[in-house]
C-alpha positions as CSV (number, residue, x, y, z in Angstrom):
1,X,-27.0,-28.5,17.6
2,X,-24.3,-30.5,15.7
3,X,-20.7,-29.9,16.3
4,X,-19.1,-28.6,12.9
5,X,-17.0,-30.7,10.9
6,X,-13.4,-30.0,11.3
7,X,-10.7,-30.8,8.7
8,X,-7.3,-29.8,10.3
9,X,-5.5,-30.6,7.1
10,X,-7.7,-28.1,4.7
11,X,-7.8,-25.8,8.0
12,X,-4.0,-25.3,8.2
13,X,-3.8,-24.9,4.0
14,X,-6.3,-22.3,4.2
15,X,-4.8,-20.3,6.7
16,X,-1.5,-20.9,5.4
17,X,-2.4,-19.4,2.1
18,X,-4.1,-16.4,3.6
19,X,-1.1,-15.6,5.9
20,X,1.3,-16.1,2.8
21,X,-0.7,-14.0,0.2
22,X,-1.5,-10.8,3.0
23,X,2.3,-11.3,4.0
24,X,3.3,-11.1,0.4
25,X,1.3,-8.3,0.3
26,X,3.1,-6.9,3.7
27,X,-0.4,-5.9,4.6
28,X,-0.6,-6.1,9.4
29,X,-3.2,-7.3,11.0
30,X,-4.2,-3.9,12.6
31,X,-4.4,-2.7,8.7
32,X,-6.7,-5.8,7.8
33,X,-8.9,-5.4,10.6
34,X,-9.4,-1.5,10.3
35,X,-10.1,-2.1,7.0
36,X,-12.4,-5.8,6.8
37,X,-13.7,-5.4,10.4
38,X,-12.2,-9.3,10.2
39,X,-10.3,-9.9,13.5
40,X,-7.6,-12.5,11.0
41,X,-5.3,-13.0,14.0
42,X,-7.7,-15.4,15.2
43,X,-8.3,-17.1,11.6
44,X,-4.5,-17.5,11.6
45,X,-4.3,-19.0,14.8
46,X,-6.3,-21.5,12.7
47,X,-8.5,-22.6,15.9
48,X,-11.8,-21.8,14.4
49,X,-13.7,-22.9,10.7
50,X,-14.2,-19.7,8.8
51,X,-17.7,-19.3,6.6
52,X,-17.5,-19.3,2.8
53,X,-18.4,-15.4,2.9
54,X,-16.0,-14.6,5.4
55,X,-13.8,-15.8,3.1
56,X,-15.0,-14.3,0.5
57,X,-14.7,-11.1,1.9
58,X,-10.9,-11.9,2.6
59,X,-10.1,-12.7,-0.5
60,X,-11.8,-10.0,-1.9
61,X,-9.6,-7.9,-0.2
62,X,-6.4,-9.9,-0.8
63,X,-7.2,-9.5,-4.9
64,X,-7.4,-12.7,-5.3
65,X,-10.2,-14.9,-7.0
66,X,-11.7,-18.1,-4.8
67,X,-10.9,-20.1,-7.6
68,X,-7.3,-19.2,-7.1
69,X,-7.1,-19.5,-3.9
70,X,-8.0,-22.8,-3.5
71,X,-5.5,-23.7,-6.1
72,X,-3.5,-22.4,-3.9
73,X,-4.8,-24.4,-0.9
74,X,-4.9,-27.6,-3.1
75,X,-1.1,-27.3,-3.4
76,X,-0.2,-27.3,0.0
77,X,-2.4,-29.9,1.5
């Protein structure tokens, strides 16, 4: 099997953005998992690519369109 792609630039924007929007939002980790099932500590340790549904799902949650958030993400990298 091929080893995934990695883009440590776009990695740490995404991550960054999901940390400041679910901070902003003063939303815990304990309170995202219980609610998602998504374990986001280890997404924000940014160690590990996340799926497009995964984050789907977290922005979902977040209230914030995809769209948005990667304008978001573009801005930071």
């Amino acid at each position: 099997m091929p080893k995934q792609i990695q883009n440590i630039t776009l990695t740490k924007a995404i991550v960054s953005c999901i940390k400041e929007i679910r901070k902003s939002k003063k939303i815990t980790l304990e309170v995202f998992y219980f609610d998602t099932g998504i374990h986001l500590a280890r997404i924000e340790q940014g160690n590990q690519n996340i799926s497009v549904a995964t984050l789907a799902k977290i922005c979902d949650y977040l209230q914030i369109s995809l769209s948005d958030f990667f304008l978001m993400v573009e801005k930071k990298r």
